[in-house]
C-alpha positions in Angstrom: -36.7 -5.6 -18.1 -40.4 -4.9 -16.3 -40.7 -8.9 -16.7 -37.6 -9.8 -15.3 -37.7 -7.7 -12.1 -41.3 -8.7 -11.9 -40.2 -12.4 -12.2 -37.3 -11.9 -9.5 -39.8 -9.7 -6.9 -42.1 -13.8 -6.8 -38.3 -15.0 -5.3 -37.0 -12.1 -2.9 -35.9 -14.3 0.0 -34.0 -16.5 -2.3 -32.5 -13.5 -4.3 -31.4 -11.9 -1.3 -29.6 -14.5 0.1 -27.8 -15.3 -3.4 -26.9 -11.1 -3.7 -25.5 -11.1 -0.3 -23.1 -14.0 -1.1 -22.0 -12.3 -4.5 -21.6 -8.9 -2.7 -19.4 -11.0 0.0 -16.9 -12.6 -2.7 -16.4 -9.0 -4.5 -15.9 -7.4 -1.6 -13.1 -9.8 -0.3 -11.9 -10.3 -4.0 -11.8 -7.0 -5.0 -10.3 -5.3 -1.3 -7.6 -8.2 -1.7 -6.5 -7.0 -5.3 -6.2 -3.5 -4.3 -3.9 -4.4 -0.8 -2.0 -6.5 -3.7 -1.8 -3.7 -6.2 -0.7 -1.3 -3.2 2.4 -3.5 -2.3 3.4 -4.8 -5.8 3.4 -0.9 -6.8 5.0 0.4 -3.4 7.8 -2.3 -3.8 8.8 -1.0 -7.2 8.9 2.3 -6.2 11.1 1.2 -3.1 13.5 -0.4 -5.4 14.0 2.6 -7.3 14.0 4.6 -5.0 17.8 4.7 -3.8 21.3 5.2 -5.5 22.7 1.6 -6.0 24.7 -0.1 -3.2 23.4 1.6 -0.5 22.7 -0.2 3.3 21.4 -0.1 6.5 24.0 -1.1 8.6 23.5 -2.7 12.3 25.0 -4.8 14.6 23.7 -8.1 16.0 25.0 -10.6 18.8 25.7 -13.8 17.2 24.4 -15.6 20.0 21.1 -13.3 19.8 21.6 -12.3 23.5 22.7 -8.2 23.5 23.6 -7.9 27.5 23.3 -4.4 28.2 27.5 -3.5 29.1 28.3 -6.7 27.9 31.9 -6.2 27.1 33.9 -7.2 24.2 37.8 -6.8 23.4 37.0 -3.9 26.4 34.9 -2.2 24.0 30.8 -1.8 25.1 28.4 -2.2 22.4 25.3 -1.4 24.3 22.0 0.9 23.3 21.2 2.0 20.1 23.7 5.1 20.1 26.8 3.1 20.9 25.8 0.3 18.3 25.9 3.4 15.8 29.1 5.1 17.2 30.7 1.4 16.7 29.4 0.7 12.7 30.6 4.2 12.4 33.6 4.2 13.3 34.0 0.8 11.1 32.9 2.3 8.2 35.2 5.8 8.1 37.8 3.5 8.5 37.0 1.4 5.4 38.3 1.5 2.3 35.4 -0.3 0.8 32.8 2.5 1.8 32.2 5.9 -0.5 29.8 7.8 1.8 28.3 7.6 5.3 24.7 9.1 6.2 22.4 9.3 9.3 18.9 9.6 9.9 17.6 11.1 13.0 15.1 11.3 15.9 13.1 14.3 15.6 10.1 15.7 17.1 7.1 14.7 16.8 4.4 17.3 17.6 4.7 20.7 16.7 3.6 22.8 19.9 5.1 26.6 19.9 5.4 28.6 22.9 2.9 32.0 23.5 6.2 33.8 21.6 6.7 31.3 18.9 3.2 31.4 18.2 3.2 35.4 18.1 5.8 34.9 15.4 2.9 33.3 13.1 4.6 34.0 9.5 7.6 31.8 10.4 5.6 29.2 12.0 4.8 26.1 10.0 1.3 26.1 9.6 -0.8 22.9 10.3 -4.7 22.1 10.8 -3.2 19.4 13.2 -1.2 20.0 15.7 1.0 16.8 15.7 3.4 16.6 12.6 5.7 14.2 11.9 8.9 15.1 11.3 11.8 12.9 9.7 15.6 14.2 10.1 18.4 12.5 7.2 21.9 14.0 7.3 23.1 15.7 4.3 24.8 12.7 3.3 22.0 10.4 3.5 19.7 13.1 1.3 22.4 12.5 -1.8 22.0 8.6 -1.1 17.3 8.7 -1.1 16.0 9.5 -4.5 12.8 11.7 -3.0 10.0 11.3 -5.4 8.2 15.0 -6.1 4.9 16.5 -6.9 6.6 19.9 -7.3 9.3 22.0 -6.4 13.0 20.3 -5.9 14.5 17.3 -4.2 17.5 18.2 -1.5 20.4 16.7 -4.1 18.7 19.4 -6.8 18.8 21.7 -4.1 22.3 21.3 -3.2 23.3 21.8 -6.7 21.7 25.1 -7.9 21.5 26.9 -4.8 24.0 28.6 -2.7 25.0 28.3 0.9 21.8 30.0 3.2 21.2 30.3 6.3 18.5 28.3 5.8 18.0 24.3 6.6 15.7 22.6 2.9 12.9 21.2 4.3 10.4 19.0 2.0 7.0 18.8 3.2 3.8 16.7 2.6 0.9 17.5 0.1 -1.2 18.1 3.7 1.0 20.8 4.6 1.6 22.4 1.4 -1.4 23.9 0.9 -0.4 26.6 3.8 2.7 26.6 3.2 3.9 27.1 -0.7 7.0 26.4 -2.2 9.9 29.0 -0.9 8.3 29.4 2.6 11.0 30.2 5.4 9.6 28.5 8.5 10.2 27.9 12.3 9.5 24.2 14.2 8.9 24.3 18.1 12.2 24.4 19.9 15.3 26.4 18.2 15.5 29.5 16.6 16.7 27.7 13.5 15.0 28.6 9.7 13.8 25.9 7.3 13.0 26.8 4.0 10.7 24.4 2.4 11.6 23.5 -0.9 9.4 20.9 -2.5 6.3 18.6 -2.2 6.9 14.9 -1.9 5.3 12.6 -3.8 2.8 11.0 -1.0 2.9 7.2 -3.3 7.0 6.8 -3.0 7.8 5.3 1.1 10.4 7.2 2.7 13.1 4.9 4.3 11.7 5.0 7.7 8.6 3.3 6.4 10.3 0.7 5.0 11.4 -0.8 8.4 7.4 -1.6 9.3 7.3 -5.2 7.5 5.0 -4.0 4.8 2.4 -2.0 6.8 3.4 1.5 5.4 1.6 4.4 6.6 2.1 8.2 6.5 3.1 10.0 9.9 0.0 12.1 11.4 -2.7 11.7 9.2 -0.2 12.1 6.1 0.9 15.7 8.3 4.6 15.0 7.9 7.9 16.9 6.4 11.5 15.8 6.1 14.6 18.1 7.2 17.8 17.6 5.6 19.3 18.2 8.6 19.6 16.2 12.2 18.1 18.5 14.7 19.8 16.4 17.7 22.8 14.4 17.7 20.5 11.3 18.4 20.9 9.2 15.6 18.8 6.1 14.8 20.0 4.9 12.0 23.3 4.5 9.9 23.7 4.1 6.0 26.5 3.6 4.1 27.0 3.4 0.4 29.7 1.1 -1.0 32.1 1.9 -3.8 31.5 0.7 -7.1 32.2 -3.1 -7.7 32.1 -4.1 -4.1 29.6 -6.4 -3.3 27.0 -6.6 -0.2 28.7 -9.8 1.2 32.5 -8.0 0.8 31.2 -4.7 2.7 30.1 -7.2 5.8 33.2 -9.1 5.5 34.7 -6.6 6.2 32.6 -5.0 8.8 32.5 -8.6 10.7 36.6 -8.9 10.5 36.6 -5.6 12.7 33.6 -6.2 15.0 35.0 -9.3 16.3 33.8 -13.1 16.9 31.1 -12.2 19.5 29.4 -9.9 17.0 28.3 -9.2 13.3 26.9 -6.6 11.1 23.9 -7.0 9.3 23.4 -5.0 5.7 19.9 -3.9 5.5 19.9 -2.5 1.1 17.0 -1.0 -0.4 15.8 -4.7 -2.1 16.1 -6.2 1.0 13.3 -3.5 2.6 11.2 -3.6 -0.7 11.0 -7.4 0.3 9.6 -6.6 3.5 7.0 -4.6 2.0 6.0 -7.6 0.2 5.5 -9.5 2.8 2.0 -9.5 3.5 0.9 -10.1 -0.3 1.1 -13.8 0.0 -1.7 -13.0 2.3 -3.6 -11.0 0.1 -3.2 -13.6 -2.6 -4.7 -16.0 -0.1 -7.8 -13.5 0.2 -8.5 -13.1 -3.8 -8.6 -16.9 -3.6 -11.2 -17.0 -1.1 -13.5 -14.4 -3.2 -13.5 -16.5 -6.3 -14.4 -19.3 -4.3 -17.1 -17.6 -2.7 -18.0 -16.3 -6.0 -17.9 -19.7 -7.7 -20.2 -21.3 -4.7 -22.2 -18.6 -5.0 -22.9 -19.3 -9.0 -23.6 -22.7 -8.1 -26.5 -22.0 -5.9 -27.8 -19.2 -8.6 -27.7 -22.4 -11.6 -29.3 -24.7 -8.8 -31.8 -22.3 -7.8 -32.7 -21.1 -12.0 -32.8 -25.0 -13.0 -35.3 -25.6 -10.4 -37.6 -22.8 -10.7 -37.5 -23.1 -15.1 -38.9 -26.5 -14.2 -41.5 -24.9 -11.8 -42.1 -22.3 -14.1 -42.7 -24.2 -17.3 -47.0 -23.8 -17.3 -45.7 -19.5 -16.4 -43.3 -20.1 -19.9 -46.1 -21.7 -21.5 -48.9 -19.2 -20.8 -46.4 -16.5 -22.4 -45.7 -18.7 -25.6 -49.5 -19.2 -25.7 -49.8 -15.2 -25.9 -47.4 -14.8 -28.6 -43.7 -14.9 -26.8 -40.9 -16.6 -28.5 -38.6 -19.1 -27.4 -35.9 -16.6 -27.4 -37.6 -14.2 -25.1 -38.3 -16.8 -22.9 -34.4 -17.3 -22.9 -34.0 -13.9 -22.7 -36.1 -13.4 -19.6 -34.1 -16.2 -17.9 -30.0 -14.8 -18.8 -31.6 -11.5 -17.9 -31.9 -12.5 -14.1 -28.3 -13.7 -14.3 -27.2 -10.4 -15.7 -29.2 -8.3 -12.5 -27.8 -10.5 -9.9 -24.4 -10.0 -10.8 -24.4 -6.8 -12.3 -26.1 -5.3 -9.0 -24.0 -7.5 -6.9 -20.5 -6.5 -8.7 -21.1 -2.3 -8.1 -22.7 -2.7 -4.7 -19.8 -5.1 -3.9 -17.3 -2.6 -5.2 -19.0 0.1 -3.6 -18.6 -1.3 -0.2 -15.2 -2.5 -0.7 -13.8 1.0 -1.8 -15.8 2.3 1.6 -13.9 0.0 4.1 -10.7 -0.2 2.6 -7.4 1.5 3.9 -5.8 4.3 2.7 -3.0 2.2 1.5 -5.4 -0.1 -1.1 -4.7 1.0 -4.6 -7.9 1.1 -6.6 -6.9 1.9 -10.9 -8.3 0.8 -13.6 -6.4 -3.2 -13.5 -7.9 -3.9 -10.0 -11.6 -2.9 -11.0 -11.1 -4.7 -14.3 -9.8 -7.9 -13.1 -12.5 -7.6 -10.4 -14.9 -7.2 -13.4 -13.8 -9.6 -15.6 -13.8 -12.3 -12.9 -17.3 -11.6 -11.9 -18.2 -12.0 -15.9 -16.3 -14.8 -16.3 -17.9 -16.6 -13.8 -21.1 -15.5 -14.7 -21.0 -16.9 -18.3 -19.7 -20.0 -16.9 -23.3 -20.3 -14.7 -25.2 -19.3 -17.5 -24.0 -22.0 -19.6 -26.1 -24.7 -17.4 -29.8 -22.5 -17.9 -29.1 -21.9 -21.4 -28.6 -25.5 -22.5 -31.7 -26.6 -20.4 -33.7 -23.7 -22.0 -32.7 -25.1 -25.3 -34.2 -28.4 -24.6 -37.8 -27.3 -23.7 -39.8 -27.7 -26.2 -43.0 -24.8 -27.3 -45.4 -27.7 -27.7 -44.5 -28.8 -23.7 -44.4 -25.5 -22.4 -48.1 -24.4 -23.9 -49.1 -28.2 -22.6 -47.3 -27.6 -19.2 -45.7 -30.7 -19.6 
């Protein structure tokens, strides 16, 4: 080892410049795999995360020009509100449709009066003071599968507990620290009780989240808690799920005969918004490309740079034979400066690409492996080159410094 860092100290410029371009093509392979991992994972998760048939429902100007007041059959389907009020009334009137559900607009930053804030044990306790806070009807709570790191989801809830005066709350692993399990709490704004009743699982996207084309993010620095309740009547989104055996394209049949020719619905399902989160790995397959190629280009100038210096160094191989070295350790001295500059490159590389990643990036065992195992692979492949070239010198030669 003493020989081979002292043989790579003779070359520093050139091994710098070579380390930097490994530690490059690891850091932009390896970042890519975890952003990959992150929404291969997240889009399962989204996928199983609802009861089966369920939809967004929404409607849409078939011309793609939404007038505000623009009239139809004397009937105003203008703002967000009255676009809901319309799909709603639509789908009570169904047949086709087993169960409505809202989710809501509520606040988003928790600031309590002088006399909330002298009422300390029922306020909900925060080292921020902005929270984000997600309202879903009762309805809509039966329809989500809410993943949990303890405590109970709201259809658990509903099922083993009796009628309170008290509205379930779940809340984020942030808040949960200050507030356990069973808390009764206050929000700014309303003398109304919550009682918080489980811990979500931070990994599983809540249905909002789903709406962002594949940039998921948690409210507030991950401060967030949803209510199964609406605070408001402002609703800002409708779901529906359809009975068993009726099909996506039926339900908007049917929603489009009602609406009229001017409009249509559009069904927005849980697969549809897992697609959306997968959006952007095309782009972070594009990026792992790029790191392998920088990797492979990299290796090229590492077997172009060994060839020519073993040919420099042959009167340096042949002083060392002279002494007694073998063949072998002269081989070994050689592969052993292949091993440094990747090995060193790969953790630093890793290193820096954990540092500057997102919160989002998912870094397990498969993404450091593969990052590994690429790095190796290509790295045996440039050895290949130097060894063969090694195994052509010959002793005699090399003591001669021919």
């Amino acid at each position: 080892m003493y020989m081979i860092l002292k043989s790579m100290k003779k070359n520093k410029l050139r091994n710098l410049v070579i380390v930097v371009q490994l530690i490059f093509g690891i850091v932009i392979l390896s970042n890519s795999l975890a952003n990959y991992k992150y929404y291969i994972s997240t889009r399962e998760k989204a996928e199983n995360a609802s009861s089966s048939n369920v939809y967004e429902v929404s409607v849409e100007n078939k011309a793609d020009i939404f007038k505000v007041g623009e009239a139809r059959d004397h009937q105003y389907i203008s703002g967000e509100e009255n676009q809901i009020s319309t799909v709603y009334k639509i789908a009570k009137e169904s047949k086709l449709v087993e169960k409505i559900g809202f989710e809501g607009l509520g606040c988003n930053s928790c600031q309590y009066t002088n006399e909330e804030e002298n009422e300390g044990k029922f306020i909900l306790k925060s080292k921020i003071k902005t929270i984000g806070i997600v309202e879903y009807s009762k309805e809509l709570t039966e329809m989500y599968n809410f993943k949990m790191k303890s405590g109970m989801n709201f259809s658990q809830y509903y099922k083993s507990e009796k009628a309170e005066d008290v509205i379930p709350m779940l809340i984020s692993p942030q808040l949960s620290k200050d507030n356990p399990i069973g808390s009764i709490v206050k929000l700014p704004g309303g003398g109304k009780k919550y009682k918080v009743i489980g811990v979500l699982d931070n990994s599983c996207p809540l249905l909002n989240e789903l709406y962002n084309m594949g940039c998921l993010y948690k409210p507030n620095n991950g401060y967030f808690c949803v209510i199964g309740s609406l605070l408001t009547n402002k609703k800002t989104h409708l779901y529906i799920k359809l009975k068993d055996g009726v099909s996506k394209a039926e339900g908007k049949n049917d929603f489009d005969k009602k609406l009229g020719e001017k409009f249509e619905t559009q069904f927005f399902g849980l697969d549809d918004m897992a697609e959306t989160v997968t959006l952007p790995a095309p782009y972070a397959a594009r990026y792992i490309l790029f790191g392998i190629i920088i990797l492979v280009l990299s290796s090229f100038g590492i077997i172009n740079t060994v060839l020519s210096t073993i040919l420099k160094r042959k009167k340096e191989f042949g002083t060392r034979i002279a002494v007694g070295a073998t063949k072998a350790q002269i081989e070994k001295l050689v592969i052993g400066e292949f091993i440094i500059f990747f090995a060193f490159s790969a953790f630093i590389g890793l290193i820096i690409a954990k540092l500057i990643s997102g919160q989002q990036a998912v870094w397990d065992f498969s993404v450091i492996g593969i990052s590994i195992g690429i790095v190796f692979l290509i790295l045996v492949i440039s050895m290949i080159p130097a060894y063969f070239r090694m195994r052509k010198m010959n002793p005699v030669d090399l003591v001669h410094g021919r």
